[in-house]
C-alpha positions as CSV (number, residue, x, y, z in Angstrom):
1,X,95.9,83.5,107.1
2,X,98.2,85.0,109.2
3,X,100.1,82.5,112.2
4,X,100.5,84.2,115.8
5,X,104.7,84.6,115.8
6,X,107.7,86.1,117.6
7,X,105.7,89.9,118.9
8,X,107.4,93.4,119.2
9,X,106.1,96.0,120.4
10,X,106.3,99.7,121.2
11,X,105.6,103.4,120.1
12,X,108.4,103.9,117.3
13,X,108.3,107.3,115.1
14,X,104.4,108.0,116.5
15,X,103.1,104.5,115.2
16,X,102.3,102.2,117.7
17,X,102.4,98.9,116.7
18,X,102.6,95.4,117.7
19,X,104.8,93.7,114.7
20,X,104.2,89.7,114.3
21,X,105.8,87.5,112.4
22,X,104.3,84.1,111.2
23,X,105.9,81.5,108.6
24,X,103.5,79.7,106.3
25,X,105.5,76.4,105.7
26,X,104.0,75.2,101.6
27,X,105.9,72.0,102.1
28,X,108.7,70.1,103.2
29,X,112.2,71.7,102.2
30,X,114.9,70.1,100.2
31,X,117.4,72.1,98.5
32,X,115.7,75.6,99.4
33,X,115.0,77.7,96.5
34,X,113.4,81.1,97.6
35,X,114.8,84.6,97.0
36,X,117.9,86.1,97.7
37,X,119.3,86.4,101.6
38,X,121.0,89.7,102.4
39,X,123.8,87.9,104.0
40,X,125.3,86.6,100.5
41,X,126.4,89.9,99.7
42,X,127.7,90.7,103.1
43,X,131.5,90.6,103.4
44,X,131.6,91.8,99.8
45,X,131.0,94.7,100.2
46,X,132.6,94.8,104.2
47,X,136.1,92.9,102.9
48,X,136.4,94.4,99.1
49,X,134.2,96.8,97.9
50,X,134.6,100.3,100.0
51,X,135.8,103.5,99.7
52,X,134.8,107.7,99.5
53,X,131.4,108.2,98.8
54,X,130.9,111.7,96.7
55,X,129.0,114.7,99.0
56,X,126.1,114.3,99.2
57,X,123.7,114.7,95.9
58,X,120.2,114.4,94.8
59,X,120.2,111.0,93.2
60,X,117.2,111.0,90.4
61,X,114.4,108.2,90.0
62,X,116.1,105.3,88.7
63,X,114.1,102.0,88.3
64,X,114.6,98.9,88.8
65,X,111.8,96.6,87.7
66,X,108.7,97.6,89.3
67,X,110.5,99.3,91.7
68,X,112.3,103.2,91.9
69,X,114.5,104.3,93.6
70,X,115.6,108.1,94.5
71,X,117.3,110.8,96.6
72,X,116.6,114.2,97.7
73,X,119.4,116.6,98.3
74,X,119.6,115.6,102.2
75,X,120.3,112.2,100.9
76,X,116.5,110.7,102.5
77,X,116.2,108.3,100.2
78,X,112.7,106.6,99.3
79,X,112.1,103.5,97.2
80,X,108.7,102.5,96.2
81,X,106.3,100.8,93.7
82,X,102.8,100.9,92.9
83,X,99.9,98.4,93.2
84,X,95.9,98.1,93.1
85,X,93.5,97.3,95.5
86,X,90.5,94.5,95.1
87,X,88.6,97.7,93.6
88,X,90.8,99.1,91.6
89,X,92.2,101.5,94.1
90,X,95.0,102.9,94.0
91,X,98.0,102.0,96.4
92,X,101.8,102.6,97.5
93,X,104.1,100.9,99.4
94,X,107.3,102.8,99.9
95,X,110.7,102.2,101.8
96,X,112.6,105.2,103.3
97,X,115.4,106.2,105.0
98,X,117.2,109.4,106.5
99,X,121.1,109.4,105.8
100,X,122.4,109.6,109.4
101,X,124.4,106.2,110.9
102,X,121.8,104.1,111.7
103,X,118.9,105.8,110.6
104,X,115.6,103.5,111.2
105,X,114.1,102.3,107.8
106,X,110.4,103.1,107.5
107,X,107.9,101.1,105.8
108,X,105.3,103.2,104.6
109,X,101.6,102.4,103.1
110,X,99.7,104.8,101.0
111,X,96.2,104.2,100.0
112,X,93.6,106.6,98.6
113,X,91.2,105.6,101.1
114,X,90.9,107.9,104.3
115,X,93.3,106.5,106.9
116,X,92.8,107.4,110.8
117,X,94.7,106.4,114.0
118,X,93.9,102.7,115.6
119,X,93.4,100.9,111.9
120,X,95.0,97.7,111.3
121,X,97.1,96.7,108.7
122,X,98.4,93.0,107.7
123,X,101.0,92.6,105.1
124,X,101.5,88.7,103.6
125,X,104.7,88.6,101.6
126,X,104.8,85.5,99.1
127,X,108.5,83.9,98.4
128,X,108.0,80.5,97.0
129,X,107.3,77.7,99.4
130,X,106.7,80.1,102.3
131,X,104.8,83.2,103.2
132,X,105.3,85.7,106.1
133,X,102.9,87.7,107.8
134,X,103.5,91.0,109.7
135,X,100.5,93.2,111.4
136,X,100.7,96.6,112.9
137,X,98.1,99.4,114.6
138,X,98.4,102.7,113.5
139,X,99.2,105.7,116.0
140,X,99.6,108.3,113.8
141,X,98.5,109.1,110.5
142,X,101.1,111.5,108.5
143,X,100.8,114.1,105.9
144,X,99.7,112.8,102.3
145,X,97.2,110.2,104.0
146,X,100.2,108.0,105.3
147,X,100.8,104.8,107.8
148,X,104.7,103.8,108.1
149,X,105.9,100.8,110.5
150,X,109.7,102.2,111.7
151,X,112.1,100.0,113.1
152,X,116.0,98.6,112.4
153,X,117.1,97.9,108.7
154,X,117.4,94.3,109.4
155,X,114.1,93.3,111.3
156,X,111.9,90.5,110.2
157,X,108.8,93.0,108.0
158,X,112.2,94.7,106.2
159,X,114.5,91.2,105.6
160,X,111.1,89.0,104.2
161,X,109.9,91.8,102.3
162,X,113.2,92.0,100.4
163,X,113.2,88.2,100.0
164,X,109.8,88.3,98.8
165,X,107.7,87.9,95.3
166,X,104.5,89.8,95.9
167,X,103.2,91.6,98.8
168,X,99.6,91.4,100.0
169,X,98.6,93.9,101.9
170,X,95.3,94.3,104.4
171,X,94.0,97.6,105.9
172,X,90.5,97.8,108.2
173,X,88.9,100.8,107.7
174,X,85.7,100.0,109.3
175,X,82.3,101.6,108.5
176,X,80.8,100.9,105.0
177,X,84.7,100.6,103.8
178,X,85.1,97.6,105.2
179,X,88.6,95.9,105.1
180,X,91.1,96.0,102.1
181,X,93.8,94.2,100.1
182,X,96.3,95.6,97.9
183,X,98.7,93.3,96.3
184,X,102.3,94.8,94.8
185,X,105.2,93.2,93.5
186,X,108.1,93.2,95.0
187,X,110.3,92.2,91.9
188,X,113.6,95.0,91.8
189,X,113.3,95.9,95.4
190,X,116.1,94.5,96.3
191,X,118.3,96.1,93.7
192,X,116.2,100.0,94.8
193,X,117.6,98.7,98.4
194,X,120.5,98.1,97.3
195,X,121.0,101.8,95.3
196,X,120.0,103.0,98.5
197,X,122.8,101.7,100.4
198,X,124.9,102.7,97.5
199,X,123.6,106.8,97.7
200,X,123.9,106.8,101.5
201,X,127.4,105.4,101.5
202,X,126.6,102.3,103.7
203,X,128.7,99.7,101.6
204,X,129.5,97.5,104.2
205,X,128.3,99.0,106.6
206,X,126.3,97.1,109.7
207,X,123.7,99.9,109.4
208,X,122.9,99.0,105.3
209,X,119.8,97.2,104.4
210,X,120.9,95.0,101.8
211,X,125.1,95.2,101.6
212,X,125.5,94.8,105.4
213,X,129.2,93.8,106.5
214,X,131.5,94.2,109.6
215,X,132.0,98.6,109.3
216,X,131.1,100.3,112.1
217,X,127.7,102.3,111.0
218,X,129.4,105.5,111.6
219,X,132.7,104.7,110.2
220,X,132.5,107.1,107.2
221,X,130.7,106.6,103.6
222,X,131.5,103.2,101.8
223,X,130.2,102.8,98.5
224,X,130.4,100.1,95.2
225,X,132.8,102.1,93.6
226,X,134.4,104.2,95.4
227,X,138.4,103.6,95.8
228,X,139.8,102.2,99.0
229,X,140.6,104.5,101.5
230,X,144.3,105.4,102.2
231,X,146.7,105.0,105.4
232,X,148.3,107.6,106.4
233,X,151.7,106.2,104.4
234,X,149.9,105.9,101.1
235,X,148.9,101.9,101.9
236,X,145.7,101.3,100.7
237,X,143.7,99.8,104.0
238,X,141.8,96.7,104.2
239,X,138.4,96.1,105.8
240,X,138.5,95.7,109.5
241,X,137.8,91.6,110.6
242,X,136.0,92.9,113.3
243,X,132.0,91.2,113.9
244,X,129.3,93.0,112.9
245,X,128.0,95.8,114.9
246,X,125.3,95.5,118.1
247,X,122.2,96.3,115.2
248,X,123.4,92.9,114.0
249,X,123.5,91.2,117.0
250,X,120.1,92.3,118.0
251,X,119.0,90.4,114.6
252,X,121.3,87.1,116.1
253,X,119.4,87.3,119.3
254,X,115.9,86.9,117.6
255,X,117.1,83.9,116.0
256,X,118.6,85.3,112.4
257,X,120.0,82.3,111.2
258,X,123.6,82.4,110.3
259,X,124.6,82.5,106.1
260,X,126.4,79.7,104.2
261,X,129.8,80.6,103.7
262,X,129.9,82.4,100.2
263,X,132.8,83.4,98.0
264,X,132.6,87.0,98.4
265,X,132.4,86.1,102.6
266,X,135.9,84.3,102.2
267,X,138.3,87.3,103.2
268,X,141.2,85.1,102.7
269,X,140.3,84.6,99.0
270,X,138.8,88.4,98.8
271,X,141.8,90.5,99.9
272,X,143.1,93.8,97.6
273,X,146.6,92.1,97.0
274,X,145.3,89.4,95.8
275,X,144.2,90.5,92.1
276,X,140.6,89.1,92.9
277,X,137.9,91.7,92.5
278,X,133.8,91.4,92.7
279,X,131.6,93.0,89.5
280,X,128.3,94.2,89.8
281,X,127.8,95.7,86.8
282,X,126.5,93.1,84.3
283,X,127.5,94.8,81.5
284,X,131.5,94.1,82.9
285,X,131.1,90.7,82.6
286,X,132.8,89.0,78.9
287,X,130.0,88.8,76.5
288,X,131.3,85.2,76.2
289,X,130.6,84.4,79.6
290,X,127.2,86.0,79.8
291,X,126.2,83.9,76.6
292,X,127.1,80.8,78.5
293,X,124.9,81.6,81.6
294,X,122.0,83.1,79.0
295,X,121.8,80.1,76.7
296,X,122.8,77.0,78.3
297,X,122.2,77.4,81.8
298,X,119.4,79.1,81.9
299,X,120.5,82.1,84.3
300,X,118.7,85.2,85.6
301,X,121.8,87.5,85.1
302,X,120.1,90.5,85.3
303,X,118.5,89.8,88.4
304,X,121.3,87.9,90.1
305,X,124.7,89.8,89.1
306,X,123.3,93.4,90.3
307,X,123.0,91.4,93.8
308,X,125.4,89.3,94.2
309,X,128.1,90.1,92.4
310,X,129.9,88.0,90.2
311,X,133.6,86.9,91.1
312,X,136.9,87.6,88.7
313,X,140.4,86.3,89.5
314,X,143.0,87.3,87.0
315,X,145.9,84.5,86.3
316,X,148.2,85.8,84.0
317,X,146.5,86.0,80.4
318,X,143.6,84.3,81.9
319,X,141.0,85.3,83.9
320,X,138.7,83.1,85.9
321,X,134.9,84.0,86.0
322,X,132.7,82.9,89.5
323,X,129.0,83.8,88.1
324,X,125.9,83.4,90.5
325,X,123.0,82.2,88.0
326,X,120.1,82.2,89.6
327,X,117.7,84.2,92.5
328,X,117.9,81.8,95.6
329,X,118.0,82.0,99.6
330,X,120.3,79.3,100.7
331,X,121.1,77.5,97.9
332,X,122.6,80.2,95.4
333,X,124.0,78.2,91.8
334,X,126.8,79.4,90.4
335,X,128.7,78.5,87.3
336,X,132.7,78.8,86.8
337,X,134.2,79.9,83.3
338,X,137.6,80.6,82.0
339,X,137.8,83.8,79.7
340,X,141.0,84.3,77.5
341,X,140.9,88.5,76.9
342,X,142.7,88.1,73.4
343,X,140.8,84.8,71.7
344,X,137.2,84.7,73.1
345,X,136.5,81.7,71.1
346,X,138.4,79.5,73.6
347,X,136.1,80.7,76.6
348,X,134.9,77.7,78.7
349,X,133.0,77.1,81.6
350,X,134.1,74.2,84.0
351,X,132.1,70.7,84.4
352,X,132.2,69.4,88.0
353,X,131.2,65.4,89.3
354,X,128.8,63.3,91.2
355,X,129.7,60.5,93.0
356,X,129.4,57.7,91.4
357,X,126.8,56.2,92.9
358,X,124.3,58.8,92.2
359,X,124.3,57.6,87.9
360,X,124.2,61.3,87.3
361,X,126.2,63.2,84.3
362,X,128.3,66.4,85.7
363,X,126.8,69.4,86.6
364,X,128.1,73.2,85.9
365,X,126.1,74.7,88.3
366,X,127.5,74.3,92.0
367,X,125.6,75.6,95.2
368,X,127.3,78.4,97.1
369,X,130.9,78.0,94.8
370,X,133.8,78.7,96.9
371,X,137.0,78.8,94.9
372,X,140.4,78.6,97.1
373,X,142.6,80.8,95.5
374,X,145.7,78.9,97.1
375,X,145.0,75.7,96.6
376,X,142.4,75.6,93.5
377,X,139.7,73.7,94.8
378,X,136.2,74.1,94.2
379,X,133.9,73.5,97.0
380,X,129.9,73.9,97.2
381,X,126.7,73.1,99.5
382,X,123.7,72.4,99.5
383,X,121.1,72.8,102.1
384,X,118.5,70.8,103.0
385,X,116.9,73.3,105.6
386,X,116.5,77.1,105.4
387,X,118.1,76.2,109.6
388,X,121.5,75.5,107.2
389,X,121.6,72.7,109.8
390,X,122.1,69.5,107.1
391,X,123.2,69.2,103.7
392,X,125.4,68.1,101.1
393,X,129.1,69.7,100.7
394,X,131.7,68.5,97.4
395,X,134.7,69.1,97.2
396,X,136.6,69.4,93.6
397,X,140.1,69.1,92.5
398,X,141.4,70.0,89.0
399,X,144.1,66.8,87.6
400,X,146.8,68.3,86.0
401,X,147.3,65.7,83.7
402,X,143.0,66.4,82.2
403,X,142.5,69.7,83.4
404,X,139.4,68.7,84.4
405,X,137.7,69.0,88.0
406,X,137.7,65.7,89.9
407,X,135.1,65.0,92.9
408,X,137.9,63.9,95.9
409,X,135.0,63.8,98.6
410,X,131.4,64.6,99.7
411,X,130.2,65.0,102.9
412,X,126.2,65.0,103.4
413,X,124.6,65.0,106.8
414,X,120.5,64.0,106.1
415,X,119.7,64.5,109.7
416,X,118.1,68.3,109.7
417,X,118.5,68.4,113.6
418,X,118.5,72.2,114.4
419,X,122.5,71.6,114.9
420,X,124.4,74.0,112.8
421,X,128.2,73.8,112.2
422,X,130.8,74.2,109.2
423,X,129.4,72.1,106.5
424,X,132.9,70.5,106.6
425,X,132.7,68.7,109.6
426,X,129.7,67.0,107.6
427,X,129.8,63.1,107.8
428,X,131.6,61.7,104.7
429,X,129.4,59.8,101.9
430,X,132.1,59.4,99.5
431,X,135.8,59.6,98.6
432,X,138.0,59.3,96.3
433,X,140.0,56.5,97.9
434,X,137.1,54.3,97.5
435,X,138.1,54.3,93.7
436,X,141.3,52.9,94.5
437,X,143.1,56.3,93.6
């Protein structure tokens, strides 16, 4: 069932449509665990990771999952997976998008049943613990028995899809075909979205659909692995600090709720002169401190690291490892490990504490991990509302003496009262002092 929601409207690329959007609430939230939010891998890619894309070049049907993704030689890109309908009809849903600076992102159905202009179609996207719900009318039909909703990269069908698990889609034919559903998976889309973004240089960019930071859409190609772009003098330039664009503000006025704070969003801890540097290529990562994810922890690498993007700070003949473990939307766990290059066998990953009171052993997996490069603390939270208005926030300290991380104080604020705010300025629960330390 589909809830009445937040309505736009308006002829866009010849379909006229009236989009809702309703949220299903499956239960109370504590500690939200859904899918991935775009906004993790924001700054990463807007304070780190930009530079010359290549010209432009047919990129070949790569997949990801149950998802592909590909490019023609005009750089339209198209991702897309296939699903069945309650008959055993066939059925596509596909995601495409020109190359130009802000280029709308179409969502497109394809069916084998006949399609014709005024039909309605309902799409329910499963995450979890809540389900959205999106309609639209159909104005146009297009070649190859076609229906596409067009709109920004970052409305509310194109976000919840990429969050999503499944996708169940509804189309009313009428007459003796009645109405129906087609169910797809939606498992590798964001990683397709993401290629995309790669392909059409948007790194960064406010006009990308997954890597989204503070570039101007139409300041040039950024991509993953390109090289930073050079002054003038030689200098190598650093990501302007600038807000994103007016396409994200248009999201902030509809009520897009603002991200935790996430390593790769710290600029101060992100910057080219520091030695810190993101990885998205699993295969990058020390065998040694995959293993530790894979076996003991019980990580989703594959899924996660393509996404996120794990973190690697270089300290001499050390390097410190900040690897995001598992699929999540505000609450993303991360683990911390120490890799020595020339001996492997003394890898480690870092233990972390609970106040006392909770009778709980230490835990390696933190929520949204920030490391301070300056003064080596470890900081996390964890939300108790998707509204990221209330929470918990810890706050580690390594003794020199152990070389262990110590808990020195956590905040919680159990009141979820639509107030948002730094987590913090949180109310403290517990300190250190109180040990007598």
């Amino acid at each position: 069932m589909l809830l009445p929601g937040t309505v736009k409207g308006g002829p866009v690329h010849g379909f006229d449509f009236t989009e809702a959007f309703g949220i299903v609430k499956a239960q109370a939230l504590k500690g939200v665990k859904t899918l991935l939010k775009r906004n993790y891998l924001a700054a990463v890619a807007g304070s780190l990771l930009w530079g010359p894309a290549p010209a432009a070049a047919e990129l070949a049907k790569t997949q990801f999952y149950e998802w592909t993704a590909r490019c023609n030689s005009d750089n339209y890109c198209i991702a897309e997976t296939a699903g069945t309908g309650t008959s055993g009809e066939a059925f596509r849903l596909k995601i495409e998008r020109g190359a130009k600076p802000g280029s709308p992102v179409y969502v497109t159905f394809k069916p084998v049943t006949k399609l014709e202009t005024g039909m309605t179609a309902r799409i329910e996207v499963s995450s979890g613990e809540e389900n959205y719900g999106f309609f639209g009318k159909a104005g146009k039909i297009y070649k190859g028995n076609e229906m596409t909703f067009s709109g920004a990269a970052d409305r509310p069908l194109v976000e919840n899809l990429r969050l999503g698990s499944t996708a169940a889609v509804q189309i009313e034919f009428g007459g003796s075909a009645g109405t129906k559903a087609y169910t797809v998976s939606l498992k590798g889309i964001t990683q397709a979205l993401l290629k995309i973004d790669d392909a059409q240089g948007r790194i960064g960019r406010g006009d990308a659909i997954v890597a989204w930071g503070g570039l101007a859409a139409d300041s040039g190609p950024h991509t993953l692995n390109g090289t930073a772009p050079q002054s003038s003098d030689g200098a190598v330039a650093k990501a302007p600090a600038e807000a994103a664009p007016a396409v994200r503000e248009n999201a902030a006025a509809a009520d897009d709720l603002p991200p935790p704070v996430m390593p790769s969003q710290d600029v101060a801890n992100n910057s080219p002169d520091t030695g810190n540097g993101m990885v998205y290529d699993l295969g990058r990562i020390p065998d040694s401190v995959q293993m530790m994810g894979y076996r003991t922890l019980d990580c989703r690498l594959d899924e996660v690291v393509p996404a996120f993007g794990a973190r690697v700070i270089a300290e001499g003949d050390v390097e410190l490892w900040i690897v995001p473990c598992q699929m999540a939307d505000a609450n993303v766990p991360y683990y911390m490990a120490t890799h020595i290059p020339f001996n492997p066998s003394l890898d480690e990953w870092q233990e972390f504490e609970t106040p006392p009171g909770f009778n709980q052993p230490n835990h390696a997996l933190v929520n949204n991990l920030v490391y301070d490069t300056a003064t080596g603390q470890v900081t996390g939270t964890t939300y108790y509302s998707p509204n990221y208005d209330c929470g918990s926030f810890e706050r580690h300290e390594m003794e020199a003496e152990s070389g262990q991380y110590i808990l020195i104080e956590y905040l919680e604020k159990t009141n979820c009262d639509g107030i948002q705010g730094p987590a913090e300025g949180w109310p403290l629960s517990w300190t250190i002092d109180e040990m007598g330390q």
